[in-house]
ROLOFI-69780 format. One record per residue (C-alpha): chain; x, y, z. Coordinates in Angstrom, 1 decimal. Layout:
# residues N
{"A",{X,Y,Z}} ...
//
This chain:
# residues 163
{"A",{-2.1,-21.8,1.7}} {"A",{-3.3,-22.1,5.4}} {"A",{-5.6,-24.3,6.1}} {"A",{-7.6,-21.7,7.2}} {"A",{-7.4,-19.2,3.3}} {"A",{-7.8,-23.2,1.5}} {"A",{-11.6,-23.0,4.0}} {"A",{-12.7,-19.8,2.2}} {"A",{-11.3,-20.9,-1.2}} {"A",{-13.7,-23.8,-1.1}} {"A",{-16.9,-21.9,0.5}} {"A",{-15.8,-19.2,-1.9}} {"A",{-18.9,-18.7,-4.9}} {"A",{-17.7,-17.9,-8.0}} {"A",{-21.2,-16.4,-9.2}} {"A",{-22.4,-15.2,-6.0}} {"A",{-19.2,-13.9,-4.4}} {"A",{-16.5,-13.3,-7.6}} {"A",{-15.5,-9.5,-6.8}} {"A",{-14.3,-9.2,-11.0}} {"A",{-18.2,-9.2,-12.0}} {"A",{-19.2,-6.7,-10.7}} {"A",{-18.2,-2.4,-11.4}} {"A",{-16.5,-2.1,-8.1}} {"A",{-13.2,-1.4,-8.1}} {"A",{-10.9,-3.7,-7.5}} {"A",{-7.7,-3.6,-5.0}} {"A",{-4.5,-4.7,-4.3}} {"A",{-3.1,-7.2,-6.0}} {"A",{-5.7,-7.6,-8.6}} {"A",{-5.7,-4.4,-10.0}} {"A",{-2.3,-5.1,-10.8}} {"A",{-3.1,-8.5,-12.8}} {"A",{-5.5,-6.6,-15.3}} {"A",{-4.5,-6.4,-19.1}} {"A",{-5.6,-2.5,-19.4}} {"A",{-3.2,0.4,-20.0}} {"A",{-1.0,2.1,-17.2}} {"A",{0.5,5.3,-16.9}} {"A",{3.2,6.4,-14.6}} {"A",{3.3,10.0,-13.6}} {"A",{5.9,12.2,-11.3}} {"A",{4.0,14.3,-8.9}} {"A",{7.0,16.0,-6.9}} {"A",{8.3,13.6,-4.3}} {"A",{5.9,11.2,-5.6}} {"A",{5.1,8.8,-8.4}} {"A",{1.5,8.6,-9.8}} {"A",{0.2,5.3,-11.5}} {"A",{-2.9,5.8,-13.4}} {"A",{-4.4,2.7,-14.0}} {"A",{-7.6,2.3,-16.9}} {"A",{-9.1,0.0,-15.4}} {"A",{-11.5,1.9,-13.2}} {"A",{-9.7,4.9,-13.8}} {"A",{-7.7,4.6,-10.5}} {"A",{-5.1,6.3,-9.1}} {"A",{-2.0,5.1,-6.8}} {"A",{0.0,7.0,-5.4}} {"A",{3.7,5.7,-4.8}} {"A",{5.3,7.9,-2.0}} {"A",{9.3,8.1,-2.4}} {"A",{9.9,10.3,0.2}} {"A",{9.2,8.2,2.5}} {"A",{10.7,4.5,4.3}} {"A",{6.9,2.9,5.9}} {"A",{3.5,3.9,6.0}} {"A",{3.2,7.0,8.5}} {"A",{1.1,6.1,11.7}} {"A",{-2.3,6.1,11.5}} {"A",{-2.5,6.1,7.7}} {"A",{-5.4,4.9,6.6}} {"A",{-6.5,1.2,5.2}} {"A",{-7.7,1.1,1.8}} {"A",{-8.2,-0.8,-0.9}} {"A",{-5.1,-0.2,-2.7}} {"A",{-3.1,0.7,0.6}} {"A",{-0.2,2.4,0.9}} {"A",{2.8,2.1,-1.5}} {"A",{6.3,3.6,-0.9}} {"A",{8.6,3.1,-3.4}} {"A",{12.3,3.3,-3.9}} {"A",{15.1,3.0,-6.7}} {"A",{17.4,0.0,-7.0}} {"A",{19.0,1.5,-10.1}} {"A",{16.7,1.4,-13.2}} {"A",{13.8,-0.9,-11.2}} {"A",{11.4,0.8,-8.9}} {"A",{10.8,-1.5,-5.7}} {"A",{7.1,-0.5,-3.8}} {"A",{6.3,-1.9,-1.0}} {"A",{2.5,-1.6,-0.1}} {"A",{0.8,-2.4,2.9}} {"A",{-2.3,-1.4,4.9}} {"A",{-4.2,-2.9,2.4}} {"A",{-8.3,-3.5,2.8}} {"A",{-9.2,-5.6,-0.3}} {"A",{-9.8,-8.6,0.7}} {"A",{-9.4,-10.8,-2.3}} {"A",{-5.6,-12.2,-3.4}} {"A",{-7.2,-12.7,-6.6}} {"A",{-11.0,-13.8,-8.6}} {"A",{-11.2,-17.0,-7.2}} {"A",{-11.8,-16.7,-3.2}} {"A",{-8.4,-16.9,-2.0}} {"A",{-8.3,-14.3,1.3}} {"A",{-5.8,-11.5,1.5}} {"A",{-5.7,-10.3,5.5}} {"A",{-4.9,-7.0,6.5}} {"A",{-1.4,-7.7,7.4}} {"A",{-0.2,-8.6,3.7}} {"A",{2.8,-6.8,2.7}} {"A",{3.4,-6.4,-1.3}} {"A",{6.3,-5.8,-2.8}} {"A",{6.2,-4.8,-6.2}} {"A",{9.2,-4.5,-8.9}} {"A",{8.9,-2.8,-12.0}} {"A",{12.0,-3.3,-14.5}} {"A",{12.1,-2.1,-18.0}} {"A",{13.4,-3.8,-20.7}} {"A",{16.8,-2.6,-22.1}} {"A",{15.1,-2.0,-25.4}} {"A",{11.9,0.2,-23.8}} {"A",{9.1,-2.3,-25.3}} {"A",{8.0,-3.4,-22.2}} {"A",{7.8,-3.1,-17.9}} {"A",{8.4,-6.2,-16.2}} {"A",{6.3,-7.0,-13.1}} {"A",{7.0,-9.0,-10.2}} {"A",{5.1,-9.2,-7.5}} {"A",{6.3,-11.1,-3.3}} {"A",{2.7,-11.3,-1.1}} {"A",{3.6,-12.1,2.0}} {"A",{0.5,-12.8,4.4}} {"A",{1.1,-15.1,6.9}} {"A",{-2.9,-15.5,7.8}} {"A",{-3.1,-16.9,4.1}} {"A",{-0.2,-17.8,2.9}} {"A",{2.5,-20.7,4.5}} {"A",{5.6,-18.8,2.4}} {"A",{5.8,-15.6,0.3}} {"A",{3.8,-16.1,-3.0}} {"A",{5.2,-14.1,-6.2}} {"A",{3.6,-13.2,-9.4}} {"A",{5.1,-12.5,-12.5}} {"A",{4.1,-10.6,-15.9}} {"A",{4.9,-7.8,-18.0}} {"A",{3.4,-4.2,-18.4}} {"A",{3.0,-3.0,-22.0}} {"A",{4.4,0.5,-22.6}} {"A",{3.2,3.8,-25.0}} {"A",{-0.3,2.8,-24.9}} {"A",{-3.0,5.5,-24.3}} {"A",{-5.6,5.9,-21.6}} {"A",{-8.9,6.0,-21.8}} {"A",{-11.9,6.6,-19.7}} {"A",{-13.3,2.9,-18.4}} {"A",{-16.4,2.2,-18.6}} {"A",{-17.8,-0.8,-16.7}} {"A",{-20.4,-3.2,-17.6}} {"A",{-21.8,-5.7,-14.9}} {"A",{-21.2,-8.6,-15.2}} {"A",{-18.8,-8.7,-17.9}} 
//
């Protein structure tokens, strides 16, 4: 980390300032790390990933090569995604949430995530890797690893605060 991302890490509150305890929804990456069910969905040129957790919605463009001009920041930004034979690559930026992950580390504006999603030869499961590159925060690209399970159902989420 920068010196500047390891100065909010350690004013960071875990009870006053943790953004996980509370029912707002939470952005990119963290959404990503949650153990809740996922749902990928073709919408035309796009891809659609439900996500339980907070019932979200992201929308993976493939028709594209960048963010358009002027698209807007959010807190899941702006994913366009592309095959590399079986894996889908999505690199998302514009990005607003400012949390890397539960513990205080900063994510700036200027992050670019790139995702990879690989399923196993056998179907049980989606591999996830995730590159952050932020230069505000980071000193090199930081990736993240895990695995997606596959066939389970949605449900509506319900929050509790605090939980």
């Amino acid at each position: 980390m920068t010196e500047a991302a390891r100065g909010s890490v350690a004013a960071f509150d875990r009870a006053a300032d943790n953004p996980t305890l509370n029912c707002t929804a939470k952005g990119m990456p963290m959404i990503m790390e949650n153990p809740y069910p996922f749902e990928f969905v073709r919408d035309g040129d796009d891809i659609v990933l439900r996500i339980e957790e907070y019932d979200l919605v992201r929308t993976i463009h493939l028709d594209e090569d960048a963010a358009p001009p002027g698209a807007a920041v959010s807190p899941l930004g702006y994913s366009v995604g592309r095959w590399e034979g079986t894996e889908l690559v999505v690199t998302t930026t514009r990005v607003s949430w400012p949390w890397f992950d539960h513990v205080g580390i900063p994510q700036s504006r200027s992050s670019v995530l790139v995702g990879r999603f690989a399923p196993r030869p056998d179907g049980s499961r989606l591999d996830y890797t995730l590159t952050v590159t932020d230069p505000v925060n980071f000193t090199e690209p930081v990736m993240l690893a895990h695995w997606l399970d596959l066939g389970e159902s949605i449900v509506p989420y319900e929050c509790a605060e605090g939980v």
